[in-house]
PyMOL commands that place a pseudoatom at each C-alpha (Angstrom):
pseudoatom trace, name=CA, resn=UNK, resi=1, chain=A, elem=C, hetatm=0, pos=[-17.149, -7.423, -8.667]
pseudoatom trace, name=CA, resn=UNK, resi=2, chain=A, elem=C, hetatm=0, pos=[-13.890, -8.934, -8.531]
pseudoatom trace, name=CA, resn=UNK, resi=3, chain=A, elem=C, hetatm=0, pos=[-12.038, -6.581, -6.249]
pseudoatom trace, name=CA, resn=UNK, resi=4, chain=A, elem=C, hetatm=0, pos=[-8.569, -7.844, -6.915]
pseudoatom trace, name=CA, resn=UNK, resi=5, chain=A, elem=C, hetatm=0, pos=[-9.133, -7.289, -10.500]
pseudoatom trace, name=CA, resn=UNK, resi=6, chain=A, elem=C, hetatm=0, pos=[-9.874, -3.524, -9.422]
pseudoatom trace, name=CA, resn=UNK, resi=7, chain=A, elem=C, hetatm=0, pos=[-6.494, -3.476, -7.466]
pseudoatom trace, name=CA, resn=UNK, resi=8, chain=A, elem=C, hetatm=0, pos=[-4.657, -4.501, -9.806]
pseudoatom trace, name=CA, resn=UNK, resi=9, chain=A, elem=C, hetatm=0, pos=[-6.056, -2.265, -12.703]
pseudoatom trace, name=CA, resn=UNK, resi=10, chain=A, elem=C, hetatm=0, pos=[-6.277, 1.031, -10.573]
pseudoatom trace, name=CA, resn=UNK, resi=11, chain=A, elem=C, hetatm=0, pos=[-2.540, -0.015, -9.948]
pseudoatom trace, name=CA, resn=UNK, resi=12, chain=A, elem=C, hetatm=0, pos=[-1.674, -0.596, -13.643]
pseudoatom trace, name=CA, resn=UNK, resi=13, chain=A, elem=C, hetatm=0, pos=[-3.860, 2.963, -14.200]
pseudoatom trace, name=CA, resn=UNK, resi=14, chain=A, elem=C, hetatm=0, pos=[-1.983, 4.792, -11.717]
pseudoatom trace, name=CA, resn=UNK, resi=15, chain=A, elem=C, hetatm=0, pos=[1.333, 3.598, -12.817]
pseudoatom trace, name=CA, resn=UNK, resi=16, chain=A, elem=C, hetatm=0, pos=[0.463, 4.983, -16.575]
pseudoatom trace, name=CA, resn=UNK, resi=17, chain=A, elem=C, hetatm=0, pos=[-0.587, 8.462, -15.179]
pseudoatom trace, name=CA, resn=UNK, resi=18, chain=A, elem=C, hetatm=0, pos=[2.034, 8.774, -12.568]
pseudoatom trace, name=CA, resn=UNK, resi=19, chain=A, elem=C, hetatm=0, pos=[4.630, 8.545, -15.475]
pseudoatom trace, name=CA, resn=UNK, resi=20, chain=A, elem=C, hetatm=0, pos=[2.745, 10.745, -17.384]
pseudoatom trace, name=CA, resn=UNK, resi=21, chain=A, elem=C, hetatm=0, pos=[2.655, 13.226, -14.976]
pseudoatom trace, name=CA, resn=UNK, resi=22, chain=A, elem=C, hetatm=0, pos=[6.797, 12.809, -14.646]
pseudoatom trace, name=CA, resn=UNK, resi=23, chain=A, elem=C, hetatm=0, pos=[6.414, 13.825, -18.145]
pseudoatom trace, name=CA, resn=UNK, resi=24, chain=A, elem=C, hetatm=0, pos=[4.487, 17.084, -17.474]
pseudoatom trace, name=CA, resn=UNK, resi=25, chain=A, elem=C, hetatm=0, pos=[6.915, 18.001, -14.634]
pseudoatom trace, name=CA, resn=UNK, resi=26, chain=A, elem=C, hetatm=0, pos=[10.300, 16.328, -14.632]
pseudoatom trace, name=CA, resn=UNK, resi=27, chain=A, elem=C, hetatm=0, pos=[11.667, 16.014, -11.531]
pseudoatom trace, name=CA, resn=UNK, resi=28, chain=A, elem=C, hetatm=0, pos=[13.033, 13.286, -9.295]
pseudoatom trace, name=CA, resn=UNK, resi=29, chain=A, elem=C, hetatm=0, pos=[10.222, 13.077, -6.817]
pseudoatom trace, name=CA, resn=UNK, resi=30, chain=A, elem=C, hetatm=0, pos=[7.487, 12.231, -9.566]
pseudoatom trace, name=CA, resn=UNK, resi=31, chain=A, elem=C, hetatm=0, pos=[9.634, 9.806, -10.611]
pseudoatom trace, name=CA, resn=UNK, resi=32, chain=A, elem=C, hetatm=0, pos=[10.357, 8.253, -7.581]
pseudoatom trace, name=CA, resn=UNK, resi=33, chain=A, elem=C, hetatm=0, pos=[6.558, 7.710, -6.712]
pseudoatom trace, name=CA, resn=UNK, resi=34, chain=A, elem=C, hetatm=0, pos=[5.857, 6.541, -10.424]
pseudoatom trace, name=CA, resn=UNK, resi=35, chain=A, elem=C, hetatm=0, pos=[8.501, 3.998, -10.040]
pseudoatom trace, name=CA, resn=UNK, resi=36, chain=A, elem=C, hetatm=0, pos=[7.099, 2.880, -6.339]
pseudoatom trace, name=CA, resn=UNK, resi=37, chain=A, elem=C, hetatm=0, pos=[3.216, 2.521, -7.886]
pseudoatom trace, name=CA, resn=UNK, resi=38, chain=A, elem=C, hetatm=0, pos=[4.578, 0.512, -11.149]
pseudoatom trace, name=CA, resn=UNK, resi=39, chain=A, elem=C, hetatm=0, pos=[6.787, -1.821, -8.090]
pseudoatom trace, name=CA, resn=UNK, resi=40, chain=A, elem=C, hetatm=0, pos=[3.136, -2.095, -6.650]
pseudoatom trace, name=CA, resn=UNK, resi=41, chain=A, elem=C, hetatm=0, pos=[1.436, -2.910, -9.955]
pseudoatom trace, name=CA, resn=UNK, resi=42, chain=A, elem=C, hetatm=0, pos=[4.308, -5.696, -10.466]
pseudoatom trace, name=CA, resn=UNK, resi=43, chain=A, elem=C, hetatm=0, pos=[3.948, -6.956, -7.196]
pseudoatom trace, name=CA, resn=UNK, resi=44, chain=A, elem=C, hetatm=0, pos=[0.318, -7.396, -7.392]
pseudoatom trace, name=CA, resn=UNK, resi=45, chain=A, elem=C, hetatm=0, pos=[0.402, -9.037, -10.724]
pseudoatom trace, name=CA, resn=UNK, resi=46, chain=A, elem=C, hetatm=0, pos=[2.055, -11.960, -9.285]
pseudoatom trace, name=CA, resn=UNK, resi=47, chain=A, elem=C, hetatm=0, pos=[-0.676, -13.223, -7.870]
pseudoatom trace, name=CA, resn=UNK, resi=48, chain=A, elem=C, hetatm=0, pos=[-2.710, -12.900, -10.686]
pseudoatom trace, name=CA, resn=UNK, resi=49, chain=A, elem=C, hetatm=0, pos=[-4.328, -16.399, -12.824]
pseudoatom trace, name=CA, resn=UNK, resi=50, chain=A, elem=C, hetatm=0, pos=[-5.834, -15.552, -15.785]
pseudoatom trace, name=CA, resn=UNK, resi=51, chain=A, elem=C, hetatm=0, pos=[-5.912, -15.492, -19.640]
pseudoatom trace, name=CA, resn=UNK, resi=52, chain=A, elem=C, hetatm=0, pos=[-3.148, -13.023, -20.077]
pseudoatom trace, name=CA, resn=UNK, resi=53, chain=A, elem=C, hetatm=0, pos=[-1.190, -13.219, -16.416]
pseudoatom trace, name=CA, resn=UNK, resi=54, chain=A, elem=C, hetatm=0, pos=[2.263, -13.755, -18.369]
pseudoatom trace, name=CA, resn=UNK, resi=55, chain=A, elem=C, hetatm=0, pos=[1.799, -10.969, -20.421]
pseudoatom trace, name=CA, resn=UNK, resi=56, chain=A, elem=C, hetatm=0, pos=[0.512, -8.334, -17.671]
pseudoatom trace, name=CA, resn=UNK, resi=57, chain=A, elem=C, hetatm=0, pos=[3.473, -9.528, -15.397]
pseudoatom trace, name=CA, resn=UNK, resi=58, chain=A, elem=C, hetatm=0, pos=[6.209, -9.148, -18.690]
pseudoatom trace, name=CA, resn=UNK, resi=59, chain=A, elem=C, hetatm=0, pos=[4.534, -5.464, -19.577]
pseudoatom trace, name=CA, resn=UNK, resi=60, chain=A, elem=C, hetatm=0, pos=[5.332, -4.520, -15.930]
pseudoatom trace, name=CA, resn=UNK, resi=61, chain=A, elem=C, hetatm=0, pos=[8.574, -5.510, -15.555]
pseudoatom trace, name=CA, resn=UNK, resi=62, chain=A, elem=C, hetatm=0, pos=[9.483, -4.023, -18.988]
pseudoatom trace, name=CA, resn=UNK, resi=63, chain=A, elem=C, hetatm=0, pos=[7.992, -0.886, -17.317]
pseudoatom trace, name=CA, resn=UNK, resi=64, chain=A, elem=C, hetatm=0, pos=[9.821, -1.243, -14.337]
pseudoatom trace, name=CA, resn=UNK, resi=65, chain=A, elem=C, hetatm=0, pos=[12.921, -1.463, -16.275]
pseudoatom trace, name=CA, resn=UNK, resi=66, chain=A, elem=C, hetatm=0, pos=[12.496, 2.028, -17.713]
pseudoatom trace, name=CA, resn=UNK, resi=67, chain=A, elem=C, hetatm=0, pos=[11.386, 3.628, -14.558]
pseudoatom trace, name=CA, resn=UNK, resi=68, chain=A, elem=C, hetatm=0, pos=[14.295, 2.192, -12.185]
pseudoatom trace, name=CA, resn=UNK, resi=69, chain=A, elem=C, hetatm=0, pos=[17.228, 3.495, -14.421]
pseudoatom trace, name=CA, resn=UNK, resi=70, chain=A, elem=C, hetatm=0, pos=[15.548, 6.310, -15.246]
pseudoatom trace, name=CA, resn=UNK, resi=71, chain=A, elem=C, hetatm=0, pos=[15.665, 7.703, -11.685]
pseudoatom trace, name=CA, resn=UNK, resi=72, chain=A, elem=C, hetatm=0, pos=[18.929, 7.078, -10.899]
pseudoatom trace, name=CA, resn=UNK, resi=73, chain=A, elem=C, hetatm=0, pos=[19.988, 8.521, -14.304]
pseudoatom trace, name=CA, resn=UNK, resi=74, chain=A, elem=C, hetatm=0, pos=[17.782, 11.301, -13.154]
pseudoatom trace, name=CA, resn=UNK, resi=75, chain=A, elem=C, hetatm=0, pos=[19.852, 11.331, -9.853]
pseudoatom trace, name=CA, resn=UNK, resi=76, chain=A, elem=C, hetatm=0, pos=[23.179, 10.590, -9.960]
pseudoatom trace, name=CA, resn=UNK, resi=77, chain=A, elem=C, hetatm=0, pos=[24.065, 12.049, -13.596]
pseudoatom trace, name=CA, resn=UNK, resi=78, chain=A, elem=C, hetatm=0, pos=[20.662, 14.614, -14.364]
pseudoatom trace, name=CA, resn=UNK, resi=79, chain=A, elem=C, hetatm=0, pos=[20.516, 13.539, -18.034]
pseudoatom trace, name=CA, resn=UNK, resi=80, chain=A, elem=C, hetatm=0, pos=[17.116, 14.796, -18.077]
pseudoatom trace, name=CA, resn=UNK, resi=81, chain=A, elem=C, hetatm=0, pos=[16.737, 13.648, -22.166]
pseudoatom trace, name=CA, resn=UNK, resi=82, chain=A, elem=C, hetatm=0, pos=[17.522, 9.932, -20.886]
pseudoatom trace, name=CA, resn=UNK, resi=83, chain=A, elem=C, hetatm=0, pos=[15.754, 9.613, -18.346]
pseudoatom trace, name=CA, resn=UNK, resi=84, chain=A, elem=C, hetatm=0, pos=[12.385, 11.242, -20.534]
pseudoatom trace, name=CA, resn=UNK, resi=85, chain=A, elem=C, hetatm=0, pos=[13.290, 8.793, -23.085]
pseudoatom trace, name=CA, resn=UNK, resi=86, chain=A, elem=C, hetatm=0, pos=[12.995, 6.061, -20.908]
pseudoatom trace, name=CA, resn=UNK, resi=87, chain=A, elem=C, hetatm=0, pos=[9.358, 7.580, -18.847]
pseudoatom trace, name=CA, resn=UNK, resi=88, chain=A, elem=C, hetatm=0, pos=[8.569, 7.056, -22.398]
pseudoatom trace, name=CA, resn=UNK, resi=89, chain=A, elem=C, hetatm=0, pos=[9.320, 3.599, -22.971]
pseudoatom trace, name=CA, resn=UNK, resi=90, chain=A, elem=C, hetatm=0, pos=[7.990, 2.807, -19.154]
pseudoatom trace, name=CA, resn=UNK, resi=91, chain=A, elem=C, hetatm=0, pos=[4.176, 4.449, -20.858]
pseudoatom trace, name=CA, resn=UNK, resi=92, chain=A, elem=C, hetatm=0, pos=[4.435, 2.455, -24.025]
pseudoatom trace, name=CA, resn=UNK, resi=93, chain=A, elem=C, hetatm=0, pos=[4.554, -0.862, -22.077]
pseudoatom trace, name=CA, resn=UNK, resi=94, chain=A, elem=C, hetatm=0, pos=[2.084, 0.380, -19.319]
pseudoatom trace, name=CA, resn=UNK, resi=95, chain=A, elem=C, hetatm=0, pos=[-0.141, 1.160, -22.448]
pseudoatom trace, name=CA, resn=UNK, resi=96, chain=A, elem=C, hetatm=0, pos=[0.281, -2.268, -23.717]
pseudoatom trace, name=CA, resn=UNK, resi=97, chain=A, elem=C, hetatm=0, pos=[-0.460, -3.551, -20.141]
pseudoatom trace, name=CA, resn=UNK, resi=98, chain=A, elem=C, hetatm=0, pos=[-3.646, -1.874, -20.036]
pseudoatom trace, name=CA, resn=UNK, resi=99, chain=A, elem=C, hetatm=0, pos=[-4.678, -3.048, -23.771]
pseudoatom trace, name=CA, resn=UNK, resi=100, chain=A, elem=C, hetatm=0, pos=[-3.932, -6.485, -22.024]
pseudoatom trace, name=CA, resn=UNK, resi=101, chain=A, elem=C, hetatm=0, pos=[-6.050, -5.636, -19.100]
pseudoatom trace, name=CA, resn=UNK, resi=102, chain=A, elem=C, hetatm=0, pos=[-8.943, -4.722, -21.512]
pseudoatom trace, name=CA, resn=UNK, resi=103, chain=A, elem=C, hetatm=0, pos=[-8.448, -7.371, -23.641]
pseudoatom trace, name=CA, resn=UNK, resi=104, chain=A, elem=C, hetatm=0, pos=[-8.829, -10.101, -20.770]
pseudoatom trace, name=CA, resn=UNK, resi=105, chain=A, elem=C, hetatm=0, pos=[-11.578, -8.278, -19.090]
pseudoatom trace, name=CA, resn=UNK, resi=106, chain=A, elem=C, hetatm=0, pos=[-14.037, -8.845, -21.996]
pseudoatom trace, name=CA, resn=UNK, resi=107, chain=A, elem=C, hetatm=0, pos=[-12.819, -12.324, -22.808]
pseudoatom trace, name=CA, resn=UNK, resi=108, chain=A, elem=C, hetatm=0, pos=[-14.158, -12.863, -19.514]
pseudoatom trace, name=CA, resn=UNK, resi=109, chain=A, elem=C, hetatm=0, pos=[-17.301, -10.989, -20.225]
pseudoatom trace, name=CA, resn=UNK, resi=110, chain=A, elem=C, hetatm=0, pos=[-17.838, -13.441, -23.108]
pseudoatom trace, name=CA, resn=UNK, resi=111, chain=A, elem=C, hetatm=0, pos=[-17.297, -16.346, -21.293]
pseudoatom trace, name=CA, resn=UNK, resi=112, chain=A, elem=C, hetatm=0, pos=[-19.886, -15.152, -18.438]
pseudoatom trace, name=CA, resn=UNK, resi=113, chain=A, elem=C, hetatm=0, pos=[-22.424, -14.643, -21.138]
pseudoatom trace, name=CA, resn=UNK, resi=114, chain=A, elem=C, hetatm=0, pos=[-22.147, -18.221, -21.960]
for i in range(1, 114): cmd.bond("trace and resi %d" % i, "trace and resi %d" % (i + 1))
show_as sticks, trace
zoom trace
């Protein structure tokens, strides 16, 4: 078991329900630790060499860019439908991130088998 790879995707995971969770119950402080995990996931996909690295690292940003304006929309100007439409945008591209994930994961798997 490669345990970076399980860093990495329990960081990707947790970034996904961490936002969804902001959805559930808006409020600055779940949004504040969803943006810190997705920083995490970003940071740790820096690192990574495989199939699909420039993808996985372009997926995070693109969710980092949602999550970072959206709490200081949240805090300085509490436009709570802005910064919900951008938790939104932040899950779509941690979605696609994870599709990535999965993706690589069983190209690998085929290229064990071989």
């Amino acid at each position: 078991m490669d345990w970076g790879k399980v860093t990495y995707i329990f960081f990707s995971l947790m970034s996904l329900t961490t936002t969804a969770g902001f959805l559930y119950e808006p409020n600055a402080i779940a949004l504040f630790i969803a943006a810190g995990v997705n920083v995490i996931s970003t940071i740790l996909k820096l690192g990574v060499k495989n199939l699909l690295a420039a993808e996985l690292l372009a997926s995070s940003l693109v969710a980092d860019l949602h999550l970072i304006p959206a709490f200081m929309v949240l805090t300085f100007t509490d436009n709570l439908a802005l910064t919900i439409s951008l938790a939104i945008g932040a899950i779509v591209a941690n979605i696609f991130s994870i599709a990535l994930a999965l993706i690589e994961s069983a190209k690998s798997q085929d290229k064990e088998d071989f």
